[in-house]
C-alpha positions in Angstrom: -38.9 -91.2 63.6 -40.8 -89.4 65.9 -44.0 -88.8 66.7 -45.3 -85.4 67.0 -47.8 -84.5 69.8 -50.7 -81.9 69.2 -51.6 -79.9 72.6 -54.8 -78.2 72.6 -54.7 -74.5 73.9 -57.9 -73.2 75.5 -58.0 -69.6 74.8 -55.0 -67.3 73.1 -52.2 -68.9 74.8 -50.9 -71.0 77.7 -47.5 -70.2 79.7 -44.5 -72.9 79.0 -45.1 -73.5 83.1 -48.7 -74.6 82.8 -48.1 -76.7 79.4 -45.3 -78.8 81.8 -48.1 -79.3 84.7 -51.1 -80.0 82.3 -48.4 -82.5 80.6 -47.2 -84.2 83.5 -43.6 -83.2 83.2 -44.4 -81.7 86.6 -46.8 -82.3 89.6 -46.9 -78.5 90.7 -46.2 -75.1 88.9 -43.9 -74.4 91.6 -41.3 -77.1 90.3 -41.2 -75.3 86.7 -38.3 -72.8 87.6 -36.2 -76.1 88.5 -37.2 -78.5 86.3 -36.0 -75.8 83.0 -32.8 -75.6 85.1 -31.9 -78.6 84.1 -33.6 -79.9 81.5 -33.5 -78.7 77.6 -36.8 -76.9 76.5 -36.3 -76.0 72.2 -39.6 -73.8 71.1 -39.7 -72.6 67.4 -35.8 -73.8 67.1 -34.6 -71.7 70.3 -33.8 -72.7 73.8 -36.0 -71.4 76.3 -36.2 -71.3 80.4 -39.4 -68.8 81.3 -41.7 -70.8 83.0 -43.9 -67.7 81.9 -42.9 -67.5 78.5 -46.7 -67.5 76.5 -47.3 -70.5 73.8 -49.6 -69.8 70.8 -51.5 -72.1 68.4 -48.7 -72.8 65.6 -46.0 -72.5 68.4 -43.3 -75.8 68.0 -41.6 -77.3 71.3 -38.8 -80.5 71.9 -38.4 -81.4 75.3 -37.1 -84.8 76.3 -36.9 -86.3 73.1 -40.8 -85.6 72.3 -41.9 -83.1 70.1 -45.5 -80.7 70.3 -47.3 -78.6 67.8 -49.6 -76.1 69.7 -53.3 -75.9 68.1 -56.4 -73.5 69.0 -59.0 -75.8 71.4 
């Protein structure tokens, strides 16, 4: 089984980009666009590749066999 992450959001929302920087997934924003090229990114149960795309509080995401849960800071 396993275990799910909760990521802290500071303010309304943070971009799918930033979450993969702050999470080390990453090492620059600039590598987002590539890195959802090729690897599978599931939020709320649908595949998604916008490095802009805007995560809430209550907002699900799988990505490489690790799931989140997306809480207000």
């Amino acid at each position: 089984m396993r275990k799910i992450k909760t990521f802290k959001i500071k303010g309304d929302h943070i971009t799918l980009g930033q979450f993969l920087k702050e999470e080390d997934f990453i090492s620059s924003g600039g590598q987002a666009k590539w890195f959802l090229a090729e690897q599978s990114v599931w939020l709320n149960g649908v595949e998604e590749n916008r490095r802009g795309k805007k995560l809430y509080p209550g907002d699900k995401l799988k990505i490489q066999n690790q799931e989140y849960v997306f809480e207000q800071a």
